[in-house]
C-alpha positions, 0 to 999 in steps of 0.5 A: 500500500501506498500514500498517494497525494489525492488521497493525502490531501483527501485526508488532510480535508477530512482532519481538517474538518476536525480540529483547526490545527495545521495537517501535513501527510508525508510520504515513505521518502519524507517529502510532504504530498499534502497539507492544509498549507499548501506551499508546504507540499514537496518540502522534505520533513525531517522529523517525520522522516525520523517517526518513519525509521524508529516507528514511533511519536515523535514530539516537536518542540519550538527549540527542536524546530529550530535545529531541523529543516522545514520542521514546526512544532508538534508530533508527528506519527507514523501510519500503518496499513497492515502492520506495514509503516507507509507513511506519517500524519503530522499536527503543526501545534504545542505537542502538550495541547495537541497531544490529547487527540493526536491518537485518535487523529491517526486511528482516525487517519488510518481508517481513511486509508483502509477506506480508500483502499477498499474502494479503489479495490472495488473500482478495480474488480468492476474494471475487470468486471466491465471489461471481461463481460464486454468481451464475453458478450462479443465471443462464439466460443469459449476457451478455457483461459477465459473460463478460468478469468472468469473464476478468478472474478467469481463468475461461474460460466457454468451458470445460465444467465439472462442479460437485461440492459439498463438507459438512463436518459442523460441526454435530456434531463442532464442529471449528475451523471455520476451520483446516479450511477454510483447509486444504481450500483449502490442501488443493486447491492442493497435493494435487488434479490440477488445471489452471488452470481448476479453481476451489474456493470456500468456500460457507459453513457448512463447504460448498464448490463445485468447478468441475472443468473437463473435457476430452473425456473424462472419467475418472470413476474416477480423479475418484472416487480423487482425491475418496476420497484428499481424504475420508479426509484430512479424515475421518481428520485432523479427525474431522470426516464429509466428504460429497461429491456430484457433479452430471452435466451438463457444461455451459459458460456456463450451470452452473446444472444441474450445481450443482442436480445437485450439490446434491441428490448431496450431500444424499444423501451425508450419509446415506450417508457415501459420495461420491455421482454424481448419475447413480446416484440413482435413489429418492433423487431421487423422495424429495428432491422429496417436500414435508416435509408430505406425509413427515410425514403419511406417516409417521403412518400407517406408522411412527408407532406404532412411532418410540418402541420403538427395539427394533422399530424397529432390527428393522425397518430391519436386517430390510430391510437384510437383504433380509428373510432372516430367518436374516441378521437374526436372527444380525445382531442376535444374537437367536433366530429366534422372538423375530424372528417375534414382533417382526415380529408386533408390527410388524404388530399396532401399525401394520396394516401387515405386514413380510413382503409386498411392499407392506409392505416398500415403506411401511416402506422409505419410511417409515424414509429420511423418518424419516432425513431429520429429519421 
């Protein structure tokens, strides 16, 4: 283990807080990495260099001051980690007024450390957590090797596994990216039912893929209840729209399918705003295959000449919303069952194309879910 100076001064702040006395953190070599003053970082200090070699407090006065370089009065004292000495906690004050929180300062000083540790160990596990399941999504074939990593993470290839992806939408409601995030995963750990082969990883850009290992039966009602708790939370806590998709195939070693599965359940709950199964799409998976030229010329030959009267264009998508009830549009949309005919009329005269047949309603259909997907 080892002091680094954004932890030192991390630990400097926390102190700080405490008493108003001035905190240096000195490293193994000596030298000052951080301080409440700061022109003082960088300075070699000889009384803690002394703390570190007889592993012991060691107390400063103003006479002993003088004889050393860069030294105040006060004590300074070594820090351990593990029984190991990695460097020292110095208070700048009369070491007889300082001296009766100076123990508790590094036992406090010490836990900061040990908690620094542990979460950069655990930064590091999801590192390679994100990373060896980035990998595994993308992969045919499994060998060995891999099985073996996968071990060592805790990740029992043997295990089935079900993918379902979150989307936080960062892109409109610009939330703290971070402190969502950080809560999703807190979120996870605290609230979820899991085992201990259920994985969460961050997948960038407010996305997020769960590996739900799966037992012989798979209880899909209550998944859907654990999901639903999980969206209004983040929904209700963070305005924030929270779209879950959910793959289908089950799979162990290989989890490429279900992640694809996932993938395309999650682009339909964007639209949708509602936790999406994979195995209920139906039309959105012909769509979802469809190139954007092919949606773009689509839509010049069916809703271009009406995209720029949002007056026809809100008639024809509650119109269809209503199974074509032309009372339920009409009172829908507050107006009088005339002035429906007549915008459905205008429908029909600008885009050759008529509202109230069966072909005509499928093109419309078509052409208002391509315009939804931002073409």
């Amino acid at each position: 283990m080892q002091l680094f100076p954004a932890m030192a001064q991390k630990i400097v702040k926390e102190v700080s807080n405490v008493i108003t006395e001035q905190i240096i953190v000195v490293d193994k070599s000596g030298t000052i990495i951080a301080s409440s003053d700061e022109s003082r970082i960088g300075n070699f200090h000889e009384g803690a260099m002394k703390a570190l070699k007889q592993e012991k407090m060691i107390y400063i006065n103003a006479e002993q001051a003088k004889l050393m370089k860069n030294v105040k009065p006060g004590i300074n004292m070594p820090l351990y980690f593990d029984n190991i000495p990695i460097g020292v906690i110095g208070i700048t004050g009369e070491p007889e007024r300082v001296k009766s929180y100076a123990e508790l300062i590094r036992r406090m000083t010490e836990l900061l450390v040990k908690e620094a540790y542990h979460s950069e160990q655990l930064r590091s596990q999801a590192r390679g957590l994100e990373s060896f399941i980035y990998e595994w999504v993308n992969l045919d074939t499994i060998k060995d090797e891999f099985i073996e990593r996968g071990e060592i993470l805790g990740i029992k290839m043997t295990t089935p596994y079900l993918i379902t992806m979150f989307q936080l939408d960062i892109q409109t409601q610009k939330p703290n990216i971070q402190m969502v995030e950080r809560e999703m995963l807190e979120w996870f750990h605290r609230n979820f039912s899991m085992t201990k082969q259920d994985f969460l990883v961050n997948w960038g850009q407010g996305r997020f893929v769960l590996l739900k290992s799966i037992d012989q039966v798979f209880n899909r009602s209550y998944f859907t209840q654990q999901l639903t708790r999980w969206k209004n939370y983040f929904e209700e806590t963070f305005s924030v729209r929270f779209s879950i998709g959910v793959g289908k195939t089950i799979q162990s070693k290989t989890i490429g399918k279900s992640y694809l599965e996932a993938k395309k359940a999650l682009k339909a709950s964007e639209k949708k705003n509602s936790i999406v199964f994979y195995e209920d799409l139906i039309l959105e998976l012909l769509l979802q295959e469809i190139s954007l030229d092919a949606k773009k010329e689509f839509l010049s030959k069916t809703l271009m000449p009406i995209l720029e009267d949002d007056e026809l264009k809100e008639t024809l998508k509650i119109y269809l919303l209503e199974n074509q009830s032309m009372k339920k549009t009409a009172q829908r949309m507050h107006i009088h069952k005339n002035t429906l005919h007549y915008r459905l009329k205008q429908i029909k005269e600008k885009t050759g194309i008529d509202p109230k047949n069966t072909e005509g309603i499928v093109l419309f259909y078509l052409g208002l879910a391509f315009q939804s997907d931002d073409v």
